[in-house]
C-alpha positions as a Python dict, from the first residue, in 0.01 Angstrom:
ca = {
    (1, 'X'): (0, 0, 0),
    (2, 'X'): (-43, 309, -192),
    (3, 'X'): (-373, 301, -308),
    (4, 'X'): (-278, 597, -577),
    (5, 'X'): (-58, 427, -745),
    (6, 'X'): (-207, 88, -705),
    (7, 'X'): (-380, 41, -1039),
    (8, 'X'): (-70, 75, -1232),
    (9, 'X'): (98, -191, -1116),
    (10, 'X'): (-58, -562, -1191),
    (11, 'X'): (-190, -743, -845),
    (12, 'X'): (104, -982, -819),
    (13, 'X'): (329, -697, -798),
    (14, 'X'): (233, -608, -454),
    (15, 'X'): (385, -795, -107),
    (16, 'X'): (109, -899, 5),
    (17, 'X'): (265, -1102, 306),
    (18, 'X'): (147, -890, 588),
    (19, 'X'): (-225, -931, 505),
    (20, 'X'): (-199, -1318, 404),
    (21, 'X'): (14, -1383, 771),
    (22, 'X'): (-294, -1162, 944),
    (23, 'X'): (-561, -1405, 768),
    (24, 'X'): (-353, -1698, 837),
    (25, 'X'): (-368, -1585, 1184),
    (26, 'X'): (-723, -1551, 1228),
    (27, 'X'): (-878, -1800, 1079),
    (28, 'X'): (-610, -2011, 1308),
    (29, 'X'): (-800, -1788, 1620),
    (30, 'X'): (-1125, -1910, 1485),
    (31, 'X'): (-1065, -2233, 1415),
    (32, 'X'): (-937, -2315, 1754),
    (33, 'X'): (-1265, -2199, 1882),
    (34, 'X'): (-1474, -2414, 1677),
    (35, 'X'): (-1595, -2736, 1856),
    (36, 'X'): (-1336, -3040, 1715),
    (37, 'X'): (-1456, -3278, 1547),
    (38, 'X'): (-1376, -3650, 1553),
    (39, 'X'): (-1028, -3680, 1368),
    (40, 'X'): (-1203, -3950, 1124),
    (41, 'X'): (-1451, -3778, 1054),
    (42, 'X'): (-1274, -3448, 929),
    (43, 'X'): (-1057, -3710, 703),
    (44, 'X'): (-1364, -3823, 568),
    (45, 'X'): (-1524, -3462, 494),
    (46, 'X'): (-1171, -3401, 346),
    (47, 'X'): (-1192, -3701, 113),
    (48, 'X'): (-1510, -3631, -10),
    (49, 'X'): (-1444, -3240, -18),
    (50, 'X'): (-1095, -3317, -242),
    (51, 'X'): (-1313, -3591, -483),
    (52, 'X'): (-1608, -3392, -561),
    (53, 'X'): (-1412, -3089, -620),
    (54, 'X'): (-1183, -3293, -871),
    (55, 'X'): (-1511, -3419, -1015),
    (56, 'X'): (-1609, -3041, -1089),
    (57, 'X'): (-1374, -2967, -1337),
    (58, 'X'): (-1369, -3301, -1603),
    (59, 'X'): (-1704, -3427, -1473),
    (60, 'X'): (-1919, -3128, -1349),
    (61, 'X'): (-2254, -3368, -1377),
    (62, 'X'): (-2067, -3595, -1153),
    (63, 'X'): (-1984, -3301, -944),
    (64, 'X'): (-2340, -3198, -918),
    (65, 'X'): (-2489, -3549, -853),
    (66, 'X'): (-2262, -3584, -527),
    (67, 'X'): (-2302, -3265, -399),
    (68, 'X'): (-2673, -3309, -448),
    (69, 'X'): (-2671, -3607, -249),
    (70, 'X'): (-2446, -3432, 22),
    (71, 'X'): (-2715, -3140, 39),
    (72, 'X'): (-3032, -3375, 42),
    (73, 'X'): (-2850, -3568, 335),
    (74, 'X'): (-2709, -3264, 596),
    (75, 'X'): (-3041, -3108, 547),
    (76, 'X'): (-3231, -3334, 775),
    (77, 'X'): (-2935, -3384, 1026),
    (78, 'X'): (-2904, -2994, 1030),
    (79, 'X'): (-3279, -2958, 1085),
    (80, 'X'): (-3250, -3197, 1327),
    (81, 'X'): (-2959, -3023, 1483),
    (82, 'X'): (-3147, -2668, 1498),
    (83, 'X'): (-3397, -2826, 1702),
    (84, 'X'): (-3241, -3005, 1973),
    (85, 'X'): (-3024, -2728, 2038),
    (86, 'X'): (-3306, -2477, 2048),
    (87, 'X'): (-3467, -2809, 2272),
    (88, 'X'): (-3191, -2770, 2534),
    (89, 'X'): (-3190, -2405, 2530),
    (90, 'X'): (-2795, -2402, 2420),
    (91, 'X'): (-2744, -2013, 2400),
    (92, 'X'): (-2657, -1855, 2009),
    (93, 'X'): (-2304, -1771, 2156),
    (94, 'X'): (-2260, -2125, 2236),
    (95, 'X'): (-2374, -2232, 1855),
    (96, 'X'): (-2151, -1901, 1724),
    (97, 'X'): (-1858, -2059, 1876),
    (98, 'X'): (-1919, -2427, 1768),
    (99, 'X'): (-1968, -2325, 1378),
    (100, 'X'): (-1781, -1989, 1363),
    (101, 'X'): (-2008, -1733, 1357),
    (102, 'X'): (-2131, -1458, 1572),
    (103, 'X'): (-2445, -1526, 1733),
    (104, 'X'): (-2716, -1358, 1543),
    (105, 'X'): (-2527, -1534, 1227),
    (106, 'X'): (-2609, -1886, 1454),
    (107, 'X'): (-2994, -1750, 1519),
    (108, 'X'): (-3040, -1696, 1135),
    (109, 'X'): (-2852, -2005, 994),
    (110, 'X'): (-2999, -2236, 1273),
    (111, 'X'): (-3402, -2067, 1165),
    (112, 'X'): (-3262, -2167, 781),
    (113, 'X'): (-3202, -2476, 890),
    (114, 'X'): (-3519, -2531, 990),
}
């Protein structure tokens, strides 16, 4: 890309292939590192992921209300998480891996979580 020339052209006019296929890639890479997750419970996160984002457009109250109630309820399981794996001395590499993040990301999201 010609960076020179790039603001007189609008965005769409670029080929922008080679960076999407490089993205596509890696978050492939990553994702195949995460820890799976039970198959029906990704379809469920999915369902309730595709039905509180329709909400947010027509019914943005609605929208809130659920994702309110999905907050309220991971909080205490991801509290609970933080310390049991900080319990069984699992390394921050190990929790990196699992949720996709480097290790000092895990050490700071796992002391949020707490």
């Amino acid at each position: 890309m010609d960076w020179d020339e790039a603001h007189e052209e609008p965005p769409y006019a670029y080929d922008t292939s080679g960076p999407e296929r490089d993205w596509k890639q890696h978050t492939e890479e990553v994702r195949s590192a995460l820890v799976p997750l039970p198959a029906d419970l990704v379809a469920l996160l999915d369902q309730v992921n595709e039905q509180v984002a329709r909400l947010s457009d027509g019914e943005p109250l609605l929208a809130l209300r659920a994702g309110n109630i999905l907050l309220n309820g991971t909080q205490l399981s991801l509290q609970n998480a933080a310390w049991t794996v900080e319990r069984d001395g699992t390394s921050m590499s190990a929790v990196g891996a699992a949720i996709g993040c480097t290790s000092d990301q895990a050490a700071r999201r796992l002391r949020s979580y707490r």
